[in-house]
MARDRENBA-841268 format. One record per atom (N, C-alpha, C): residue number from 1; residue in one letter; atom name; x, y, z. Coordinates in steps of 0.02 Angstrom, whole numbers, plus 50000, padded with zeros to 5 digits. Layout:
  num  residu  atome      X      Y      Z
  NUM       A     CA      X      Y      Z
...
% end
This chain:
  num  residu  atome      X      Y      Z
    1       X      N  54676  54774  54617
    1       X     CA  54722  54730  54650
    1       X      C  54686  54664  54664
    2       X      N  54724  54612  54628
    2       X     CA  54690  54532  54656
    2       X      C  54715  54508  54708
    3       X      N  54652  54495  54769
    3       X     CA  54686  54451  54835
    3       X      C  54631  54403  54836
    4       X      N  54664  54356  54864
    4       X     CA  54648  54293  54898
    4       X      C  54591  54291  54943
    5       X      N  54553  54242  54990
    5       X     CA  54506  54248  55044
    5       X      C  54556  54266  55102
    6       X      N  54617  54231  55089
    6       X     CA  54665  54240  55151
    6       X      C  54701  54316  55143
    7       X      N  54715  54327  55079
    7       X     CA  54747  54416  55095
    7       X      C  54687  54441  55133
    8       X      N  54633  54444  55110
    8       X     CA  54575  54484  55139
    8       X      C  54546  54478  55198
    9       X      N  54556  54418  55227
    9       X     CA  54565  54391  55300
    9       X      C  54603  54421  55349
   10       X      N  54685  54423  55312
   10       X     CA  54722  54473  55356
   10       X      C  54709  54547  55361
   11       X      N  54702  54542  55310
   11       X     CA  54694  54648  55317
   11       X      C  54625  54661  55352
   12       X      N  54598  54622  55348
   12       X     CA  54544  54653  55389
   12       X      C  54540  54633  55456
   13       X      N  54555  54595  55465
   13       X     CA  54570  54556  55545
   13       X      C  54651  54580  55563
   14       X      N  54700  54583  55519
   14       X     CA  54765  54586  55578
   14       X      C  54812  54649  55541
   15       X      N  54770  54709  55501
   15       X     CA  54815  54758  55449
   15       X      C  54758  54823  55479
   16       X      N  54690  54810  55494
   16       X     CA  54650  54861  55495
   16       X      C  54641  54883  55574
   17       X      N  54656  54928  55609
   17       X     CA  54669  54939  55676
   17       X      C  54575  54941  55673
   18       X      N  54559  54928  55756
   18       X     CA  54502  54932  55785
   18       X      C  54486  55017  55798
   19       X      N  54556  55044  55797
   19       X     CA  54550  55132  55832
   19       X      C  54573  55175  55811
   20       X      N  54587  55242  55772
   20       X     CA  54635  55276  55699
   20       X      C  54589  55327  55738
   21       X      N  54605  55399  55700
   21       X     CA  54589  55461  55699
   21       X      C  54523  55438  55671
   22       X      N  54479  55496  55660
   22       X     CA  54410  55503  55628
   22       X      C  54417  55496  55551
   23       X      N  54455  55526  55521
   23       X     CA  54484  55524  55459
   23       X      C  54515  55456  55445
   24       X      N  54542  55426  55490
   24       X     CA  54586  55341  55463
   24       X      C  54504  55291  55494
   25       X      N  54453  55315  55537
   25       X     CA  54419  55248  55535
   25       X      C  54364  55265  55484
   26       X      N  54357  55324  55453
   26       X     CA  54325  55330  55383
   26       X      C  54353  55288  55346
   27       X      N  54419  55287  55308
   27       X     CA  54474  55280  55264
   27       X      C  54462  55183  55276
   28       X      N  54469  55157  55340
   28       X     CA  54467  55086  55367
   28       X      C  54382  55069  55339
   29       X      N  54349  55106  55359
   29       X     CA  54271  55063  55337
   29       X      C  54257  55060  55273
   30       X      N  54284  55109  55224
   30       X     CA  54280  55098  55162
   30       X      C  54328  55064  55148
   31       X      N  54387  55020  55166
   31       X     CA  54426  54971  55154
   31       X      C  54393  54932  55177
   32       X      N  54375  54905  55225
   32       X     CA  54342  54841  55236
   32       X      C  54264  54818  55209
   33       X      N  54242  54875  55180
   33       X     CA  54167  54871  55155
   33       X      C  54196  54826  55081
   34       X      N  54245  54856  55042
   34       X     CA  54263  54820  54983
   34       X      C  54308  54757  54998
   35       X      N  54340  54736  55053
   35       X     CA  54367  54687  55087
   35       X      C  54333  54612  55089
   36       X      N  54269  54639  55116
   36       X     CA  54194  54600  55170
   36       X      C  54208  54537  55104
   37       X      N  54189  54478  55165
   37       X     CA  54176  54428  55125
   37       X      C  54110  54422  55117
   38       X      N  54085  54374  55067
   38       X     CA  54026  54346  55043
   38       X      C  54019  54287  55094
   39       X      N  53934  54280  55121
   39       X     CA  53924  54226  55140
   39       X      C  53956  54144  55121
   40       X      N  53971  54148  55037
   40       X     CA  53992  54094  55025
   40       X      C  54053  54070  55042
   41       X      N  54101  54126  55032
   41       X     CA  54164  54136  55064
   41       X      C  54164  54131  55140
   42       X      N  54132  54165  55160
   42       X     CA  54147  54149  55241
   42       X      C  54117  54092  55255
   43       X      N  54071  54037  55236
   43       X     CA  54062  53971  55260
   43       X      C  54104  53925  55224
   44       X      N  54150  53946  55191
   44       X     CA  54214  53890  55172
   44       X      C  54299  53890  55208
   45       X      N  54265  53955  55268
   45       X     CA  54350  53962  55289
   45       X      C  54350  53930  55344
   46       X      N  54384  53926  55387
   46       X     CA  54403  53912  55488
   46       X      C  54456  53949  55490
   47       X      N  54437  53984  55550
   47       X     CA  54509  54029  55566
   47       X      C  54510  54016  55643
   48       X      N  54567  54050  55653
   48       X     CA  54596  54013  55721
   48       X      C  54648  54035  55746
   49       X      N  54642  54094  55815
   49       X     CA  54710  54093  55827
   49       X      C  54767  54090  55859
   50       X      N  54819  54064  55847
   50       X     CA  54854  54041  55896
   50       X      C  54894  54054  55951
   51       X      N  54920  54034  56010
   51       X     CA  54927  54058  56058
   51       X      C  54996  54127  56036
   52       X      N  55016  54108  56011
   52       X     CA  55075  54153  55974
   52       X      C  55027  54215  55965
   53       X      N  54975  54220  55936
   53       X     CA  54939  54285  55901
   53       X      C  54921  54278  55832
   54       X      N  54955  54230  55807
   54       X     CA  54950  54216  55716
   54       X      C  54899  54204  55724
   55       X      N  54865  54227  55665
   55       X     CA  54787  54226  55648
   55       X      C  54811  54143  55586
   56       X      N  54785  54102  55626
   56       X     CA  54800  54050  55545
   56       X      C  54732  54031  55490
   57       X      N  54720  54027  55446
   57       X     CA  54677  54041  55393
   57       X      C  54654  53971  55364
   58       X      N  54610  53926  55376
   58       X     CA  54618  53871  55334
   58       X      C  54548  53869  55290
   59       X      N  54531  53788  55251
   59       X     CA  54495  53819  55206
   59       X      C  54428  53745  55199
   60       X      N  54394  53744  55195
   60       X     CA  54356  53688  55207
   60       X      C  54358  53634  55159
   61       X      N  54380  53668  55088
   61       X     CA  54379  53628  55026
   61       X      C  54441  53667  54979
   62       X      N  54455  53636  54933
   62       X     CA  54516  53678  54901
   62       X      C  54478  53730  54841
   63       X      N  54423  53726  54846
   63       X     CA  54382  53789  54793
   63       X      C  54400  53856  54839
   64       X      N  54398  53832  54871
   64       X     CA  54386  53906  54923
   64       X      C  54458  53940  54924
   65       X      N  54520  53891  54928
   65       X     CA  54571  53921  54923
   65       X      C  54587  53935  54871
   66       X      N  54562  53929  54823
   66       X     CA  54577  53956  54752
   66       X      C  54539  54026  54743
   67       X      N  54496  54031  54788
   67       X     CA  54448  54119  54749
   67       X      C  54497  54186  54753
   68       X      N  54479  54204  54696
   68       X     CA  54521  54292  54709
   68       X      C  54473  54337  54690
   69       X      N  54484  54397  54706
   69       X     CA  54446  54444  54681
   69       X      C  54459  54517  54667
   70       X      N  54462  54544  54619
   70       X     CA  54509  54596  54607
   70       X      C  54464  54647  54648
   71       X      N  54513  54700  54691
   71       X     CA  54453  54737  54721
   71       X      C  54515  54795  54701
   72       X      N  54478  54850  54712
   72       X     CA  54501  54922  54692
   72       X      C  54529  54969  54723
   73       X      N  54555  54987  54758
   73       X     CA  54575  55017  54799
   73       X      C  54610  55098  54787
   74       X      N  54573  55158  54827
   74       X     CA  54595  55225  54782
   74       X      C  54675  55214  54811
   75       X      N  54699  55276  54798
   75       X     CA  54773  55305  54801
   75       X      C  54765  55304  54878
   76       X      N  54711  55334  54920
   76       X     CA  54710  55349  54985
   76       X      C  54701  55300  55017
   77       X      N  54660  55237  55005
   77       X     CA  54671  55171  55056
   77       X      C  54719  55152  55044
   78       X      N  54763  55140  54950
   78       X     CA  54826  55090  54982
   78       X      C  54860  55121  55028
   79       X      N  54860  55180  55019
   79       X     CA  54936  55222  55079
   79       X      C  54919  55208  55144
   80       X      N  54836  55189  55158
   80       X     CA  54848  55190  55212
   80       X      C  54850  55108  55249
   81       X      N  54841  55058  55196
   81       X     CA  54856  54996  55221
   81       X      C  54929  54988  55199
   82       X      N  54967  55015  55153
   82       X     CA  55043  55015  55156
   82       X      C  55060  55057  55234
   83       X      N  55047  55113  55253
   83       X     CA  55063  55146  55319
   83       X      C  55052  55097  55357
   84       X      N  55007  55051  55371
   84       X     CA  55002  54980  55403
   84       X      C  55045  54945  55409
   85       X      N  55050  54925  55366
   85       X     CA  55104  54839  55377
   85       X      C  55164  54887  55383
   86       X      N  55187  54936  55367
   86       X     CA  55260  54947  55378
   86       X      C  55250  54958  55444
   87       X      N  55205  55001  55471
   87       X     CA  55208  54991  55561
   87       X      C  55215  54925  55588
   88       X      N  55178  54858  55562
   88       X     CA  55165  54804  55569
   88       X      C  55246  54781  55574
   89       X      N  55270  54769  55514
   89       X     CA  55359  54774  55494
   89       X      C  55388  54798  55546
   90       X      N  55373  54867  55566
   90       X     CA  55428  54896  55608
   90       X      C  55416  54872  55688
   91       X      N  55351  54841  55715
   91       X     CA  55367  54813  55756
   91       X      C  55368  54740  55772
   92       X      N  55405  54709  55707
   92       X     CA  55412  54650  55704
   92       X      C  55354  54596  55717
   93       X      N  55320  54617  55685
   93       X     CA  55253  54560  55687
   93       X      C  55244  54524  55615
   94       X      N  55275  54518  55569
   94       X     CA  55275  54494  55489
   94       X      C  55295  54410  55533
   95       X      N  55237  54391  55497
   95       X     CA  55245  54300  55517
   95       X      C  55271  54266  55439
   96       X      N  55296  54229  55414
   96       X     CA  55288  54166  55373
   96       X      C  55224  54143  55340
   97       X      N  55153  54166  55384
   97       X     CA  55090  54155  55357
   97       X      C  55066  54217  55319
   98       X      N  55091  54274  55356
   98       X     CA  55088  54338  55325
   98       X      C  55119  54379  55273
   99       X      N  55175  54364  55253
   99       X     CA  55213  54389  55229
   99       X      C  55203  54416  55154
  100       X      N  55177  54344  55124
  100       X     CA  55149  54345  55041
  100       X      C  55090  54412  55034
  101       X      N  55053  54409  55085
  101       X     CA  54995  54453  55084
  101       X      C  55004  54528  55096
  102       X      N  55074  54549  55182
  102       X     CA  55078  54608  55147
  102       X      C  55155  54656  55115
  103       X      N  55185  54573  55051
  103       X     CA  55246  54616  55026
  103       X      C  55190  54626  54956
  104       X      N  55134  54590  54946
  104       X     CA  55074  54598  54897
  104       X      C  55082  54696  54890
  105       X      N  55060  54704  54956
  105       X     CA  55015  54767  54969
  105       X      C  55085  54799  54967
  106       X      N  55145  54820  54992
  106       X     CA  55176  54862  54982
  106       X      C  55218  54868  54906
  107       X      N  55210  54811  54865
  107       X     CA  55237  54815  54791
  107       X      C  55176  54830  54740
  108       X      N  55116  54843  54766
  108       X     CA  55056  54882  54729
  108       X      C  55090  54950  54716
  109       X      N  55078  54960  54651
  109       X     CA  55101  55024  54628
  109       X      C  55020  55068  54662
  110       X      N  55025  55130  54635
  110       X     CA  54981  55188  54651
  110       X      C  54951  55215  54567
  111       X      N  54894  55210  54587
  111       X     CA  54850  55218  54519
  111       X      C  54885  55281  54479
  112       X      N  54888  55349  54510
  112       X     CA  54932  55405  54504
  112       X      C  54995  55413  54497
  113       X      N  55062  55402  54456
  113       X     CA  55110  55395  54466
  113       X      C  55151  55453  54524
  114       X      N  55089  55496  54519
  114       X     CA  55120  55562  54544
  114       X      C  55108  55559  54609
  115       X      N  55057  55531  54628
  115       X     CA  55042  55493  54704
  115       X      C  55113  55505  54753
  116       X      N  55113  55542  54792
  116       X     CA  55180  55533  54840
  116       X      C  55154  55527  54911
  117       X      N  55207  55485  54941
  117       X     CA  55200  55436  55005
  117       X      C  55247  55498  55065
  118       X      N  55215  55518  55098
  118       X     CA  55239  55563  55127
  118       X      C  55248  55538  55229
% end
């Protein structure tokens, strides 16, 4: 899956809870270990956020807003960053800044077709 500095900004800052079962903050550190930005990346962003709660994302130069990076994700993290944002969704927190990043993550197919979302 290709994301942005900013998809990867959100999910790890406003998609990845601080607190899950033992089993979901396993599942979370190996999502955010393949997430993690690069020094180079993180000295081209500013983030900032606003009194609202929006995390807003900006970029120091326009190279920076151009990087992507395809990262991999098994059958068992997407479900559980899709189980995310639809909680996210269901209690109405999807911003205008957010949105692109996680209708991204819930229209990712599943490596397995047989993969079922239970």
């Amino acid at each position: 899956m290709e994301f942005t500095v900013k998809d990867r900004i959100l999910l790890l800052n406003e998609v990845l809870p601080q607190f899950d079962s033992m089993s979901g903050i396993v599942t979370k550190m190996s999502i955010a270990e393949k997430l993690k930005l690069s020094d180079e990346e993180n000295g081209g962003i500013v983030c900032k956020r606003l009194p609202t709660g929006v995390m807003e994302v900006g970029f120091k130069d326009v190279e920076g807003s151009l990087l992507n990076k395809e990262i991999e994700l098994t059958d068992e993290e997407l479900y559980y960053v899709k189980k995310r944002v639809r909680m996210i969704d269901s209690n109405g927190m999807i911003s205008a800044d957010n949105i692109a990043t996680y209708q991204k993550v819930l229209d990712e197919p599943y490596a397995d077709e047989g993969y079922l979302e239970t």
